[in-house]
C-alpha positions in Angstrom: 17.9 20.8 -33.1 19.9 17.9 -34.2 18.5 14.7 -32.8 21.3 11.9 -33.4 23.3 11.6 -31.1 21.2 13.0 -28.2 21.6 10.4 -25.1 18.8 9.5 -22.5 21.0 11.6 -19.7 20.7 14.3 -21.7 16.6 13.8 -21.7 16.1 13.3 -18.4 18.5 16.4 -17.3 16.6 18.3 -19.9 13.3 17.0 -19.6 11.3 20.6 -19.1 13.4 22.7 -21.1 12.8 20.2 -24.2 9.1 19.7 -23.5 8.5 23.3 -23.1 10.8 24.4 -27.2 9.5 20.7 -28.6 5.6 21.6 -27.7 6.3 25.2 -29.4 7.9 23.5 -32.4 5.0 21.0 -33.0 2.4 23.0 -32.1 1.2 21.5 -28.7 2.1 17.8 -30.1 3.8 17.2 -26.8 1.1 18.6 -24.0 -1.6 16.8 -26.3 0.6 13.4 -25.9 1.2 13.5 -22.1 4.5 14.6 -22.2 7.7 14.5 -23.6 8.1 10.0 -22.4 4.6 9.5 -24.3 5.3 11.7 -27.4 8.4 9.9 -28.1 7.0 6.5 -27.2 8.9 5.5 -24.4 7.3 3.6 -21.4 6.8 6.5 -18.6 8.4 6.4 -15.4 6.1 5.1 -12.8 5.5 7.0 -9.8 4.5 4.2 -7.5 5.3 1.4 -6.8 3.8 -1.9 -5.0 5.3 -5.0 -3.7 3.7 -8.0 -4.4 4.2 -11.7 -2.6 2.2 -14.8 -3.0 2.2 -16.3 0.3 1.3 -20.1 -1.1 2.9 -22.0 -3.6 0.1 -22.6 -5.8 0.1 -18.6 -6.3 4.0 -18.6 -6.9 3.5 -21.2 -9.6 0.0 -19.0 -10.8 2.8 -16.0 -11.2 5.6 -17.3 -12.5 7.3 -18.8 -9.8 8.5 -15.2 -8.5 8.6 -14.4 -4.6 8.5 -11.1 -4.4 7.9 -8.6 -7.5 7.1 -5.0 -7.6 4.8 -3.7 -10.3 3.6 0.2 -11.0 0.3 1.1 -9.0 -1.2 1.2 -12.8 -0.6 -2.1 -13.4 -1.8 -2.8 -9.8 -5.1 -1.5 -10.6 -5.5 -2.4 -14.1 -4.3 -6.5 -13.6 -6.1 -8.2 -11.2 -4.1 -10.3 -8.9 -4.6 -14.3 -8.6 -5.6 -15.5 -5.0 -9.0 -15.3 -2.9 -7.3 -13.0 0.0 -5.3 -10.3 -0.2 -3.4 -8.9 2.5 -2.2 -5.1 2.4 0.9 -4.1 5.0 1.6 -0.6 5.3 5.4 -1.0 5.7 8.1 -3.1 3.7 10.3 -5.0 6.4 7.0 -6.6 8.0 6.0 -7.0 4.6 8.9 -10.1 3.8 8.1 -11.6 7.5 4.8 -12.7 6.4 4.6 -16.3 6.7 2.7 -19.0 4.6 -0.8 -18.3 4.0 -3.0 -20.4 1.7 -4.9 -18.6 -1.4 -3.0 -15.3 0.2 -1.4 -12.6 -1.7 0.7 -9.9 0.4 0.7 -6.2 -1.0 2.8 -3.8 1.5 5.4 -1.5 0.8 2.9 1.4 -0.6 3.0 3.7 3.0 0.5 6.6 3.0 -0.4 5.7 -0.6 -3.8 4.3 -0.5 -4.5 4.6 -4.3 -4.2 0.9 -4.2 -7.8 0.8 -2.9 -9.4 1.6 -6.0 -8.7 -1.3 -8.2 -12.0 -2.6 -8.9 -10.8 -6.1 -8.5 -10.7 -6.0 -4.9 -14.4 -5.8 -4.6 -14.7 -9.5 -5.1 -11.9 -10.6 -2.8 -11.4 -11.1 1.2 -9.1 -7.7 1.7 -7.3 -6.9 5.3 -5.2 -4.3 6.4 -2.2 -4.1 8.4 -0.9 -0.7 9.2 0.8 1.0 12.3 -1.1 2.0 15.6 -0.7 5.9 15.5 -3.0 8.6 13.6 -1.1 7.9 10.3 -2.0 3.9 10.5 -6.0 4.1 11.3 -6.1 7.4 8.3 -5.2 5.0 6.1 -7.1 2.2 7.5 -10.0 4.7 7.1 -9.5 5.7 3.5 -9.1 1.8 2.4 -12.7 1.2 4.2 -14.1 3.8 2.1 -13.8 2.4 -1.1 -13.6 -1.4 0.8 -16.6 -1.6 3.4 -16.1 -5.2 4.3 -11.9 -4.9 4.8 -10.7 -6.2 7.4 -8.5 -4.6 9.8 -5.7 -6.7 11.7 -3.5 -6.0 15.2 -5.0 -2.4 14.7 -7.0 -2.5 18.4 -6.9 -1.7 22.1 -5.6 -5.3 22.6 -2.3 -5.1 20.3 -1.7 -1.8 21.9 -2.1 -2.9 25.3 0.0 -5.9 24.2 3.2 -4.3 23.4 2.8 -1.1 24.7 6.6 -1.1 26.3 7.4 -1.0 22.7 5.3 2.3 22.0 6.9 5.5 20.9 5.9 9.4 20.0 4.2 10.0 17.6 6.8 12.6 16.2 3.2 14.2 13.7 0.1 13.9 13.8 -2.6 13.9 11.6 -6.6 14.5 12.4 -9.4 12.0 13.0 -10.9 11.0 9.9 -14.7 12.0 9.4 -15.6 8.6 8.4 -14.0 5.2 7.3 -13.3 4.0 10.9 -15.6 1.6 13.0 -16.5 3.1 16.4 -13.5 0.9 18.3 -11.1 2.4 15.9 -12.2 6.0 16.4 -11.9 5.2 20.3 -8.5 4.0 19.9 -7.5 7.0 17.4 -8.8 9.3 20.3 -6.9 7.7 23.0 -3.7 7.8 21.2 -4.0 11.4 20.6 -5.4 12.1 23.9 -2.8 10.0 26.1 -1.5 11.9 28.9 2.0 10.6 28.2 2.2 12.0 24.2 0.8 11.0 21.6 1.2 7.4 21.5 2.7 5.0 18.5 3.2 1.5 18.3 4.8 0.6 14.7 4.0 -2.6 13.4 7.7 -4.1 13.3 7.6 -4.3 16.9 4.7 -7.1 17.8 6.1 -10.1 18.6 6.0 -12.7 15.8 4.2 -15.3 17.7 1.1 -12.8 18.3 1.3 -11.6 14.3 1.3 -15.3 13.1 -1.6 -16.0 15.9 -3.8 -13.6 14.4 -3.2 -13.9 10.5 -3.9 -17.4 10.8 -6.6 -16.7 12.4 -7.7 -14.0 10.1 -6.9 -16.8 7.0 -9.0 -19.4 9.1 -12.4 -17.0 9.3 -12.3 -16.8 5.6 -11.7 -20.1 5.1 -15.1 -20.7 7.3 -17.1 -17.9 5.3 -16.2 -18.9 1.9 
C-alpha cells in the first residue's frame, strides 16, 4: 500500500477499512496501539468537550488572559483548574451569562455528560450545579452528588419552580427517579414534576429572570466566602 501521497481526508473516510488490513499487516500493532490516530502518532480526536470561563480577573490573568476556552474532558480531568469555586452549568447560552464571580471558574456546556465529576481535583474545591428543572436536570444533579457529596445545587427547588412557572414547558422525555444522589427536597420535586396533573413539567434554565440568577449565585459565592 503506497503511503506517500495518502491525505488526511482519505484517513478519516477510510478510517475502519485501514485499521482493520493495517492491524492484519502488522500483526495487531494497531488494536494493541489504540487505534489507527495512536499507531500513527497523531493527537486523537476528543470526544468531549468542556467550556471553561474564569469569572474573575485574577483567574483570566492565572490562565492566560483567555475568556472562554474549551478543552477535551481528558484534559478536564487530568489538569486541575485554578480557582477555590467552581461552578458547573448544564447548558451553553446560560453558561456566557454568568456574571463576575470572585475565585469562580464556570464549566457548562457538557449536557447529560457528567464524566466531568470524576476529576479528582474537585474533591478539594467548593463545586455547585446548575442544571434544568425537569427529570433530565435533577439525574444529573444526582450523578454529580455521587462522586461530589458536599456539591451544591443552585435554582434547582420548589421555589425557582414556583417562581417562573408561566415559563414551564413539557417535558417532551422522561427519564426515571434516580435511586440515590438526590437530597429528600430534590426527590419531592423530581416526583412532583413527573406527577403534575398538567404533564410532566420543565422549566429550562434560560428562562429565570436574570435578576433572580445573579441574587442567588452571589449568594451562593457569599456562603463560601463565610465558610472558607
Amino acid at each position: 500500500m503506497p503511503v506517500q501521497g495518502i491525505d488526511t481526508k482519505f484517513l478519516e473516510t477510510h478510517t475502519p477499512l485501514l485499521t482493520t488490513l493495517l492491524d492484519v499487516i502488522h500483526n495487531g500493532a494497531l488494536c494493541e496501539a489504540g487505534g489507527l490516530e495512536a499507531w500513527l502518532g497523531c493527537l486523537q480526536t476528543p470526544s468531549n468537550w468542556l467550556y471553561i470561563r474564569p469569572l474573575c480577573p485574577e483567574l483570566r490573568q492565572q490562565m492566560g488572559g483567555f475568556s472562554v476556552l474549551q478543552i477535551p474532558l481528558e484534559e478536564f480531568l487530568a489538569r486541575p483548574l485554578p480557582g477555590r469555586r467552581v461552578l458547573f452549568v448544564e447548558n451553553t447560552k446560560p453558561g456566557y451569562a454568568l456574571p463576575e464571580l470572585p475565585d469562580t471558574v464556570a464549566i457548562f456546556g457538557g449536557g447529560r455528560n457528567t464524566q466531568w465529576r470524576m476529576a479528582p481535583w474537585l474533591a478539594k474545591r467548593d463545586v455547585a450545579y446548575w442544571g434544568d428543572i425537569d427529570s433530565w436536570g435533577l439525574t444529573i444533579l444526582a450523578h454529580a452528588r455521587q462522586a461530589l457529596p458536599g456539591i451544591t445545587a443552585l435554582m434547582m427547588d420548589h421555589e425557582t419552580l414556583m417562581a417562573h412557572m408561566d415559563f414551564s414547558v413539557e417535558e417532551p422525555r422522561s427519564t426515571n427517579l434516580p435511586a440515590v444522589g438526590l437530597l429528600s427536597e430534590e426527590r419531592l420535586l423530581f416526583e412532583s414534576l413527573i406527577k403534575s396533573a398538567q404533564s410532566i413539567i420543565r422549566l429550562e434554565q434560560e428562562y429565570l429572570a436574570q435578576n433572580y440568577v445573579l441574587s442567588k449565585l452571589y449568594s451562593w459565592a457569599n456562603c463560601c466566602t463565610t465558610k472558607s
